[in-house]
Residue, then its C-alpha position, 0 to 999 in steps of 0.5 A: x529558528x522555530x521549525x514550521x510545521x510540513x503543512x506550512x512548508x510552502x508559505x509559512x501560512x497554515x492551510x485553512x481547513x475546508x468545511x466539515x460538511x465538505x469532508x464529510x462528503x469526501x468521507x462518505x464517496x471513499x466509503x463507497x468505493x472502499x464498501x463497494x470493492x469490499x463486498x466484491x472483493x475487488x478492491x479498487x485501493x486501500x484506506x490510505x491510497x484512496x484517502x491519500x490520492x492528490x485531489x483529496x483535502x483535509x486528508x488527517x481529518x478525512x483520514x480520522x473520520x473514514x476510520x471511525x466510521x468503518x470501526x463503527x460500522x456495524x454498531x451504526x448499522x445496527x442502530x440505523x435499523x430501527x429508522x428510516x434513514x438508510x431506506x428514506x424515500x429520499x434516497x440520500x446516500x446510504x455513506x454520508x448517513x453513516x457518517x453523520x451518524x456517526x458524528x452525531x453519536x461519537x463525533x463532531x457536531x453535525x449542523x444543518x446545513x444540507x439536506x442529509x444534515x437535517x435528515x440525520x437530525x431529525x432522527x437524532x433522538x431516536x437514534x440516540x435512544x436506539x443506541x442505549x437500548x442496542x447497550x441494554x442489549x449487548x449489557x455493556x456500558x459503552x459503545x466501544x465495548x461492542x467492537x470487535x478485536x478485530x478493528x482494534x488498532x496496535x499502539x505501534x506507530x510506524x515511522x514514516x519513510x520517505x525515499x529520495x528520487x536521486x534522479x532529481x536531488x540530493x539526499x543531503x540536500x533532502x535531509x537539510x530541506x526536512x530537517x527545517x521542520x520535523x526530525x530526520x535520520x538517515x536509515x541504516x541499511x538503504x542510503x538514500x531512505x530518510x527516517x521521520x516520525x510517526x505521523x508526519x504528512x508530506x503528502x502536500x509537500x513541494x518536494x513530494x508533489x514534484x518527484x523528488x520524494x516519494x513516500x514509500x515504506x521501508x519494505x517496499x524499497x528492499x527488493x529493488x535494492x536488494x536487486x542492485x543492478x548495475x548501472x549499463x544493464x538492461x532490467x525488467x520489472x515484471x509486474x511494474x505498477x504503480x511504478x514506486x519500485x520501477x522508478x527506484x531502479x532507475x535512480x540505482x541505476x543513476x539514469x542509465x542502462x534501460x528498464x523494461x516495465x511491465x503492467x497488463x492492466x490499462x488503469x494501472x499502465x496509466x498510474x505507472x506511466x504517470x510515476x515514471x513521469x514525475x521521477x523524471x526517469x528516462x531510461x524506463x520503456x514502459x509495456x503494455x503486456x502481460x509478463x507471462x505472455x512475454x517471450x523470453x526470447x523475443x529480441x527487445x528480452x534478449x540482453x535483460x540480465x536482471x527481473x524484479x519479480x513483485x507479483x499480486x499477492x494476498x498482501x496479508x503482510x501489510x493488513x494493519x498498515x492498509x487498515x484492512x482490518x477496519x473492514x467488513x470481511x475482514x470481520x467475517x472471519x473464519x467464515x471466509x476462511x475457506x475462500x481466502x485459502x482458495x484465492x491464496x492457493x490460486x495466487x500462489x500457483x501465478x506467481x509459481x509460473x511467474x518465478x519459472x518464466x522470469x527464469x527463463x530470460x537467456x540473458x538473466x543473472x539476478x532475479x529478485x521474488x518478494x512478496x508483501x504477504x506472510x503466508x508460507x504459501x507465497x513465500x517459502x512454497x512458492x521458491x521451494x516448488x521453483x527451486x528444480x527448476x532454478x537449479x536447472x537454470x543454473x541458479x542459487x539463493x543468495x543471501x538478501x541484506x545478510x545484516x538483517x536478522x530476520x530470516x524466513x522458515x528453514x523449509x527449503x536447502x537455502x530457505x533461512x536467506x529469505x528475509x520475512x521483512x518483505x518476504x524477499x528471495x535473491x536469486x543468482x546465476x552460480x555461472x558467475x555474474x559479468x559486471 
């Protein structure tokens, strides 16, 4: 039988495309948010979370274009300064000129169909010519020989992983409804992780939009698994949202014990609440609070025996999957060296207090710190400075998928047992673990 393709999955019929100029516009407001939170630093998503979100269509081709113009960006800046365009009375908005003008120089075809079409095209001359002098200028013979390295993108292709929410079905039955369209393998330290090719989209598929998959990386399962509680156990998640690791837990946990969910910011409590949703998970109590003002020993704490601690980070591990480094202050360089060093230095000193208040639950056995950054700061400092205390606690470092051999910097008694995968630290209570 002939595979079908994921976007066919539901009625055999491939999804018509919507119009260029609508994905344009979808283009041009992810650019907004993206350009805006840059400049702030705030960052309100990444490239792929925001291009992904469900109300999003088209996504490869959104995806494709929001990419090509962010490379671009400062080229078509460039260019777009010896117009109008950006400061036209007309005040069409700055992102839609970006991308049109990026199509028109590098892309698709732009036809007048709206108002911004006919503008940008009207100045198609010009800008044209605008970029053969900006070339004479730069002396290079084409417009890619003006990028910086910096939004040069690896050849490396990641596979696309895809967890199986056992609360809901099967991973054989998973593996078997995949399989009818794209190649499948099962991964070979997580159980329940099926492995598809590079590229592959299931963001539309009847199973993801139902909860029985969910498209989280390899990385991002580890600490929960890592964690491995026991089903009757009471688990807290300090720093819960968006909930992919919470909801996890709660299939380890076949559904039962209880999972107390963490999450102080109300938008994030929303996108948590709604995870905890569509995994179908019912043993989760979802928090508004902010885990370093919990009490530890406040009775709803007093049986927690094991902390999945992923608390805000830099997330300098994760710059090329996010394609962060598509954007404009990731260009900026040694330039904001000094900054940057400040923000690690202030996450660093939170997720120190955060290790130390997860250690001092009465009843923990098992806490789990990792990090989705390579920045010894976060990771090997951050254990090294807690380790007093652990060791006080009555805690050790265990040793994380020992099979993996990827291990972390020796600077710490214990140090080589984190895995620079995720940057992941087990943390065990040496009084013996109550099964």
């Amino acid at each position: 039988m002939e595979r079908q393709s994921a976007s066919q999955h539901k009625d055999g019929a491939r999804a018509r495309s919507p119009p260029l100029h609508l994905i344009r516009r979808q283009v041009a407001r992810i650019l907004r948010i993206l350009l805006k939170g840059d400049a702030q630093r705030r960052a309100q998503g990444t490239i792929r979370s925001l291009v992904y979100k469900p109300s999003v269509v088209a996504k490869r081709a959104t995806l494709a274009l929001t990419c090509g113009t962010l490379k671009y960006l400062q080229v078509l800046k460039e260019v777009l300064a010896s117009t109008d365009l950006i400061t036209n009375k007309r005040k069409v908005q700055a992102e839609l000129v970006y991308v049109l003008t990026y199509d028109v120089l590098f892309g698709q075809e732009v036809l007048p169909i709206g108002d911004a079409e006919k503008l940008v095209l009207s100045r198609k001359h010009a800008l044209r010519a605008a970029l053969a002098r900006l070339l004479v200028k730069k002396n290079v013979a084409s417009a890619d020989k003006l990028l910086p390295s910096e939004v040069e993108v690896s050849d490396y292709a990641a596979p696309r992983y895809v967890r199986v929410n056992t609360l809901k079905i099967g991973v054989n039955d998973a593996f078997e409804v995949l399989s009818q369209f794209t190649d499948v393998q099962y991964d070979d330290m997580i159980p329940y992780l099926l492995v598809l090719p590079a590229g592959t989209d299931l963001h539309d598929h009847s199973l993801v939009l139902q909860g029985s998959l969910f498209l989280q990386g390899k990385a991002s399962c580890m600490p929960a698994q890592a964690l491995d509680p026991i089903p009757e156990w009471e688990v807290l998640d300090a720093c819960a949202a968006p909930g992919n690791k919470t909801v996890q837990l709660a299939a380890i946990m076949k559904g039962r014990g209880r999972i107390l969910a963490c999450e102080q910011d109300r938008s994030r409590l929303k996108t948590l609440k709604k995870t905890v949703e569509l995994a179908g998970a019912s043993n989760i109590e979802v928090l508004h609070q902010d885990f370093l003002q919990s009490n530890p020993f406040a009775a709803k704490f007093s049986k927690v025996r094991a902390i999945l601690l992923d608390p805000s980070c830099s997330g300098s591990g994760t710059t090329l999957h996010r394609l962060d480094n598509l954007l404009p202050s990731f260009a900026k360089g040694q330039l904001e060296e000094d900054k940057e060093k400040q923000r690690v230095e202030c996450l660093a000193r939170f997720q120190e207090a955060a290790l130390r208040h997860a250690l001092s639950f009465p009843a923990v056995e098992r806490i789990i710190y990792s990090t989705c950054s390579i920045n010894k700061r976060e990771n090997e400092d951050v254990v090294a400075s807690v380790l007093p205390f652990a060791h006080a606690h009555n805690f050790e470092l265990a040793t994380a998928f020992p099979e993996w051999p990827h291990r972390g910097l020796e600077v710490v008694d214990g140090g080589t047992k984190q895995m620079d995968f995720s940057s992941l630290f087990l943390l065990e209570s040496n009084l013996g673990l109550h099964h």
